[in-house]
Backbone as a ProteinNet text record, in pm:
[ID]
protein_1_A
[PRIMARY]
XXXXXXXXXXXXXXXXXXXXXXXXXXXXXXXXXXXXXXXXXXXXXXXXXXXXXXXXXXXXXXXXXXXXXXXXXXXXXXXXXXXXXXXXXXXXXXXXXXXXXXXXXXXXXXXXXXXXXXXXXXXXXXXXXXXXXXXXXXXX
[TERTIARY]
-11926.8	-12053.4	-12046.7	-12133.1	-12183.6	-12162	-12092.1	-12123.2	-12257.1	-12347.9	-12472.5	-12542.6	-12485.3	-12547.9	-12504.4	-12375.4	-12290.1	-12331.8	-12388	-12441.7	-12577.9	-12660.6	-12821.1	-12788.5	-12667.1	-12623.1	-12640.1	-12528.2	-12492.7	-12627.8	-12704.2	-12867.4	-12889.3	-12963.5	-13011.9	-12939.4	-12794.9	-12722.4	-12780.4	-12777.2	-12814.1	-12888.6	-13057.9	-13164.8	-13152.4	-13101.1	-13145.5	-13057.8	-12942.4	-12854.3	-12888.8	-12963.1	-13016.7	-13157.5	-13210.3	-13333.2	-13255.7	-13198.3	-13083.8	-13080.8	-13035.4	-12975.8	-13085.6	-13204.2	-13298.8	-13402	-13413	-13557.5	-13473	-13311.7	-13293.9	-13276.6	-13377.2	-13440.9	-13305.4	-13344.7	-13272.9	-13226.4	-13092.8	-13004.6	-13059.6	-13044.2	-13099	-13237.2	-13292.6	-13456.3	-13459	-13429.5	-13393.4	-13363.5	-13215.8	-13154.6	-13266.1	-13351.1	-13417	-13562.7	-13624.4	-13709.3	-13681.8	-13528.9	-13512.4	-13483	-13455.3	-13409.1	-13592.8	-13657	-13773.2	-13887.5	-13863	-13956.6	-13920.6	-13746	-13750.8	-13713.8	-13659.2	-13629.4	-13465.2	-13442.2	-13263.2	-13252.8	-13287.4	-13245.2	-13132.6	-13100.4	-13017.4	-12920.2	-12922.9	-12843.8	-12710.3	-12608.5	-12507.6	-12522.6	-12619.5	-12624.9	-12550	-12404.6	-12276.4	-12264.8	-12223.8	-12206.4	-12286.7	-12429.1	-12487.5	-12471.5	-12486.2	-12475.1	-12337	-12228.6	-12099.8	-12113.4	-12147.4	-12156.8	-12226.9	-12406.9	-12416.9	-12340.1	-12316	-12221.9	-12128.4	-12034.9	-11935.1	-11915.9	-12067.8	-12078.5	-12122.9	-12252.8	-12281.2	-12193.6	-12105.8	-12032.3	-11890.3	-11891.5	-11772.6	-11779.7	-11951.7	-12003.8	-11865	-11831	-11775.8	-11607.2	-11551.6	-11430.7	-11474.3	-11539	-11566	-11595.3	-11678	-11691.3	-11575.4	-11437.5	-11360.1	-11246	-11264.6	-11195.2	-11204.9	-11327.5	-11384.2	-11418	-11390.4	-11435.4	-11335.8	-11197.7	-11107	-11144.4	-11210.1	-11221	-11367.6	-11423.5	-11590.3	-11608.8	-11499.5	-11487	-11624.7	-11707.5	-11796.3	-11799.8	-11918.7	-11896	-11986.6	-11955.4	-12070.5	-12219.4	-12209.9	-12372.7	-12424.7	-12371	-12455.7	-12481.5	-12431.1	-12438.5	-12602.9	-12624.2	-12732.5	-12730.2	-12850.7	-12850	-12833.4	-12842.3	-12813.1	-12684.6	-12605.7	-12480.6	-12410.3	-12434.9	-12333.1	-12362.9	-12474.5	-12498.5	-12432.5	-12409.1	-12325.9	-12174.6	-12130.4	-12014.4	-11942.1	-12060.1	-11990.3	-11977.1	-12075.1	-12072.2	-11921.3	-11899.3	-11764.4	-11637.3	-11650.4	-11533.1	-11520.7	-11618.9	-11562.8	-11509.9	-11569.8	-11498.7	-11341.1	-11356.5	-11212.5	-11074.8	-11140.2	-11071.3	-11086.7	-11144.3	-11185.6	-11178.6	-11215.6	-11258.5	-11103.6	-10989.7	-10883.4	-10870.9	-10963.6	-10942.9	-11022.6	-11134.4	-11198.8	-11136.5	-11118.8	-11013.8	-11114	-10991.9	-11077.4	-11123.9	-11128.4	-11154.3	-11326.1	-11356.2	-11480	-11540.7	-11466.2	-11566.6	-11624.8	-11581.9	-11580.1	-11706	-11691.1	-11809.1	-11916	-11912.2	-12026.1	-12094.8	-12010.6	-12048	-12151	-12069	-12126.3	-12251.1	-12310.8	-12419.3	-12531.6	-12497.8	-12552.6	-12602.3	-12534.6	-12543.1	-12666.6	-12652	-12732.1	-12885.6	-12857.3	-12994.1	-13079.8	-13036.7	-13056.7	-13072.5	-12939.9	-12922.2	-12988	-12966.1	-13012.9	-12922.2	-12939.6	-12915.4	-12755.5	-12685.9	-12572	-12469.2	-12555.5	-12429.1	-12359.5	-12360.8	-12279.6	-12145.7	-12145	-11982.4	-12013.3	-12043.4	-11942.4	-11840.3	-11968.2	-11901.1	-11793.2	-11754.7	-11665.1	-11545.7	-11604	-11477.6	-11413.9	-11494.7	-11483.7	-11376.7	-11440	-11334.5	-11241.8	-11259.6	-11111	-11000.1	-11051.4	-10919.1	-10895	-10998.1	-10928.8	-10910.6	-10882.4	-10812.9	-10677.1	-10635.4	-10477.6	-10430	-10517.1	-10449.1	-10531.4	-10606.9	-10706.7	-10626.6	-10603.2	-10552.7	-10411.5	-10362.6	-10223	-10121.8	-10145.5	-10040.7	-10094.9	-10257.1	-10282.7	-10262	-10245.5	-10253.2	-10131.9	-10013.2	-9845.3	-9908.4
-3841.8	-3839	-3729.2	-3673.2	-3561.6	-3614.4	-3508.1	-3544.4	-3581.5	-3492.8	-3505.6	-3654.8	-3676.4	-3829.4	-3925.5	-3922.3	-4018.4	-4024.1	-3906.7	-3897.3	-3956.2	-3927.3	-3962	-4141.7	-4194.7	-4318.4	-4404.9	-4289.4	-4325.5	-4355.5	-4268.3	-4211.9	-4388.9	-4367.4	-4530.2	-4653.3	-4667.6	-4798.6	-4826.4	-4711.7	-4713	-4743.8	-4703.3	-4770.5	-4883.6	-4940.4	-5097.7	-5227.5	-5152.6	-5233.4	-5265.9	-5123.7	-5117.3	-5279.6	-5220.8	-5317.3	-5485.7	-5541.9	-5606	-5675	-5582.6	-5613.2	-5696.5	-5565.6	-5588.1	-5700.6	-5725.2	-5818.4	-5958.9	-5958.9	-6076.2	-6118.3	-6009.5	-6100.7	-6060.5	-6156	-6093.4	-5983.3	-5959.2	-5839.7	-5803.8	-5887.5	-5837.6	-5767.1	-5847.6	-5817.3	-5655.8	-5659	-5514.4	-5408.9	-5452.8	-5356	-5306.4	-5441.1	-5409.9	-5287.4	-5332.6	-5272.1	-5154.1	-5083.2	-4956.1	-4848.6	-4961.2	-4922.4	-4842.8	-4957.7	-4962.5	-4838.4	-4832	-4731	-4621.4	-4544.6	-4463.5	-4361.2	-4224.7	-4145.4	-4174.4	-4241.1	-4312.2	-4206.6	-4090.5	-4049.3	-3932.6	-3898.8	-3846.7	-3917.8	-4053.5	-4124.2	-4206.5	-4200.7	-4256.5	-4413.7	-4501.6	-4632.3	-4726.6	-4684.9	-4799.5	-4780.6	-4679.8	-4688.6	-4728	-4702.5	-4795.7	-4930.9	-4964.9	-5101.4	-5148	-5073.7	-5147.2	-5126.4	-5033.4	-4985	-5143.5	-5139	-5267	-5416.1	-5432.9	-5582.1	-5564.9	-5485.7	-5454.9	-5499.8	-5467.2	-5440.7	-5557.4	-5628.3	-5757.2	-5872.9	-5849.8	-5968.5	-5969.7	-5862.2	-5792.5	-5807.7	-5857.8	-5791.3	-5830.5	-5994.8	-5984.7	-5917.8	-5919.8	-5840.8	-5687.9	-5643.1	-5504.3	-5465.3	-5582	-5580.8	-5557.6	-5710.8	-5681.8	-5558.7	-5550.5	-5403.9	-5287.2	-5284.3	-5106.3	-5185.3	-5305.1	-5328.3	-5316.7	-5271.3	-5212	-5108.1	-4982.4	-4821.9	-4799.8	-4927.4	-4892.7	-4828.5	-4891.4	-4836.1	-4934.4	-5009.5	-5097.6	-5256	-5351.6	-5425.5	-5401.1	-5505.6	-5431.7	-5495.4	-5579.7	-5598.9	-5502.4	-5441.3	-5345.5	-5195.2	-5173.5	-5097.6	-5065.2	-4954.3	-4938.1	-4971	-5041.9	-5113.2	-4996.3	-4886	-4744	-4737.8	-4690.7	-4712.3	-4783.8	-4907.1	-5040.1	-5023.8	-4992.1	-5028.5	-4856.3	-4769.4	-4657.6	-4677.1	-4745.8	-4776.2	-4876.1	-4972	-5098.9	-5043.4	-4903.5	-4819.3	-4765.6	-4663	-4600.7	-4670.2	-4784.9	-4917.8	-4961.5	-4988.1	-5033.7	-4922.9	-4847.7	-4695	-4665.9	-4703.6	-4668.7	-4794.6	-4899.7	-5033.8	-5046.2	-5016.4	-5070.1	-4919.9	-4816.4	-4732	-4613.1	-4637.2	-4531.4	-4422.1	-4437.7	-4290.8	-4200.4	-4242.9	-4156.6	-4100.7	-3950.3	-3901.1	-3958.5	-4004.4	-4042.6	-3897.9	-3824	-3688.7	-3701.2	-3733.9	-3709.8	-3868.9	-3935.4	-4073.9	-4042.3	-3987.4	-3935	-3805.2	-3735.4	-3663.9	-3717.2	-3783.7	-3875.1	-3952.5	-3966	-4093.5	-4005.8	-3894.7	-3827.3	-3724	-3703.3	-3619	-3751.7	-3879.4	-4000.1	-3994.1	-4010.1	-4030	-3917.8	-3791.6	-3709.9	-3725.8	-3810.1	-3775.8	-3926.5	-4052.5	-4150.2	-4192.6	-4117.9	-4191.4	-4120.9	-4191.1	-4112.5	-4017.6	-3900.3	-3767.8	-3748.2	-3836.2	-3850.6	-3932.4	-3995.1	-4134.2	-4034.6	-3912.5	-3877.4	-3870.5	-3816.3	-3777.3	-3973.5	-4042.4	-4171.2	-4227.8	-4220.2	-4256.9	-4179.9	-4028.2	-3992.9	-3998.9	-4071	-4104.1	-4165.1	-4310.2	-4440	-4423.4	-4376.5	-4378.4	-4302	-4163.8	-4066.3	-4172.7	-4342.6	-4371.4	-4482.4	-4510.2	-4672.3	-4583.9	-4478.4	-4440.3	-4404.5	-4416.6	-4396.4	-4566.4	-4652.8	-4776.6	-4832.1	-4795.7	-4857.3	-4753.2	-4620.9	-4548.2	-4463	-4537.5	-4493.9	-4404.9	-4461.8	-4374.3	-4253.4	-4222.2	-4104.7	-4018.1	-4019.8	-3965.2	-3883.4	-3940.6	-3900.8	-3775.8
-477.6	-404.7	-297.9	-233.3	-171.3	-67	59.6	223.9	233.8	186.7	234.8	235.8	98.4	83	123.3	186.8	244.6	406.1	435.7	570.9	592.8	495.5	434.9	457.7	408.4	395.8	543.1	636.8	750.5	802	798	901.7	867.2	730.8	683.4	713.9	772.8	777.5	922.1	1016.6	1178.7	1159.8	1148.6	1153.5	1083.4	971.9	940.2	999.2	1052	1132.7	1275.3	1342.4	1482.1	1465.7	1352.9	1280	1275.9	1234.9	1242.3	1418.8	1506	1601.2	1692.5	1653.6	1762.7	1738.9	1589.1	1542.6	1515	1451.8	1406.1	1266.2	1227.7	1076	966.3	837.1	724.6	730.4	708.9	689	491.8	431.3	325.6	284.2	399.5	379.3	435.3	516.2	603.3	543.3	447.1	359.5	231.4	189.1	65.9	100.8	253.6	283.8	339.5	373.7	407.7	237.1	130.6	23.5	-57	-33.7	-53.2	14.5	133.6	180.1	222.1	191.2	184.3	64.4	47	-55.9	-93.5	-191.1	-160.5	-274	-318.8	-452.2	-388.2	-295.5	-210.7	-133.6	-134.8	-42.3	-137.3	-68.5	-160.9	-113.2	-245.5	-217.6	-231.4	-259.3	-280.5	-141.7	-87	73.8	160.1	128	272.9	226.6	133.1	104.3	150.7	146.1	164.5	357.1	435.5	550	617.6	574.3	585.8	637.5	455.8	449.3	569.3	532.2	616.1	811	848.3	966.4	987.4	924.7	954.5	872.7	855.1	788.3	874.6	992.5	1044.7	1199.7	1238.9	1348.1	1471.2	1469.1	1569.8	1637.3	1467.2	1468.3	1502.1	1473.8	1523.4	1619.3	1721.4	1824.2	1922.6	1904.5	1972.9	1971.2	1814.5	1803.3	1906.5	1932.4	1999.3	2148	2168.9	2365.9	2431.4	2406.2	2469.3	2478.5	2431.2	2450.3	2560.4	2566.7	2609.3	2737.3	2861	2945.5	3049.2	2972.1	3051.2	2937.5	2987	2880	2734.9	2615	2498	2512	2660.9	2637.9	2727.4	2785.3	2868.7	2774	2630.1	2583	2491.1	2504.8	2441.4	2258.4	2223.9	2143.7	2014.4	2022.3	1951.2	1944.3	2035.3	2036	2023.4	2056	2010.1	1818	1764.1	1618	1571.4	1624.8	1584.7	1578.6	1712.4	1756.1	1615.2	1601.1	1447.6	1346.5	1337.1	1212.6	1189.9	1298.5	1317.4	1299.6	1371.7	1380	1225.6	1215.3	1054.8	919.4	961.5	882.3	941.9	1069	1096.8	1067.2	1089.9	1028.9	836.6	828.6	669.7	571.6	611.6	536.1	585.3	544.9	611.5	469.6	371.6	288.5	404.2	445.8	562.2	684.8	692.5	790.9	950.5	1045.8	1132.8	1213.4	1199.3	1277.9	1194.4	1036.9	1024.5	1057.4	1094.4	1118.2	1254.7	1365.8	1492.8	1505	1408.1	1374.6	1354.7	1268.3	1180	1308	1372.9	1497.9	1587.7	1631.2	1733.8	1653.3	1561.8	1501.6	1511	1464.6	1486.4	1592.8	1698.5	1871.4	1898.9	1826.3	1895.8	1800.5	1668.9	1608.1	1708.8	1696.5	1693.8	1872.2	1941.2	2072.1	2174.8	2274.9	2445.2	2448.5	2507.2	2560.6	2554.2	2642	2679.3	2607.8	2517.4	2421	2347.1	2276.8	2193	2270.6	2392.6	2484.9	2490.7	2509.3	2539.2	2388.6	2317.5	2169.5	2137.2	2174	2121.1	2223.6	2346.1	2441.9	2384.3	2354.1	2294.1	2161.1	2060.2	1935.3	1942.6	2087.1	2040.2	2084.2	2244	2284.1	2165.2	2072.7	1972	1868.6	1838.9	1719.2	1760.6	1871.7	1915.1	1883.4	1857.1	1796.7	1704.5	1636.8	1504.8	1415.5	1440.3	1341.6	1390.7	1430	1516.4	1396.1	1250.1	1182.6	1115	1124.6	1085.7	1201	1299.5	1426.4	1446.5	1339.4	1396.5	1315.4
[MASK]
++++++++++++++++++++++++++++++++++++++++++++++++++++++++++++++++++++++++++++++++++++++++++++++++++++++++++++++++++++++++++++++++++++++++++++

């Protein structure tokens, strides 16, 4: 599968996960209606689908994973960034064929399409300090 579409993936997991965070409703319903109303013929759909599951079936382990790096707590985090942050976390816990140098990318192009002004430098505060222990042996 194509960066492009794996990124096309990423774009679509943020919005239906952010969708998710903020309304409540069905995670499936969410997934079917982002599947539904947009152009998926570019998007790699094993991955948002696994990105998804992953994150809401993960939410609270992922949480405590990345609230050591936050530097504040995760409810004061913007509801953008905390749903970028679960994205990244679980790529970096779950997904280690993915070099963490491009999960960190991925995070921070996110931050700048999706977030306020300034979240991309926190997020990449955030994952450069939990990949010195989420991914401690790609690092040597």
């Amino acid at each position: 599968m194509k960066p492009q579409a794996r990124k096309k993936a990423r774009e679509l997991a943020v919005q239906a996960l952010y969708s998710w965070l903020m309304s409540g409703n069905d995670i499936k319903q969410i997934e079917l209606h982002m599947a539904t109303t947009n152009d998926m013929t570019k998007v790699d759909m094993a991955y948002f689908k696994e990105v998804i599951d992953g994150v809401y079936n993960q939410v609270e382990a992922l949480d405590k994973a990345i609230k050591p790096y936050l530097g504040r707590l995760p409810e004061e985090l913007d509801p953008i960034e905390k749903t970028i942050l679960r994205i990244a976390t679980f790529e970096l816990v779950e997904r280690v064929d993915i070099p963490f140098k491009v999960v960190i990318n991925e995070a921070i192009e996110l931050a700048k399409v999706f977030g306020a002004e300034e979240s991309h430098k926190f997020i990449n505060g955030a994952l450069d300090k939990a990949i010195k222990t989420l991914r401690k042996d790609e690092r040597k």
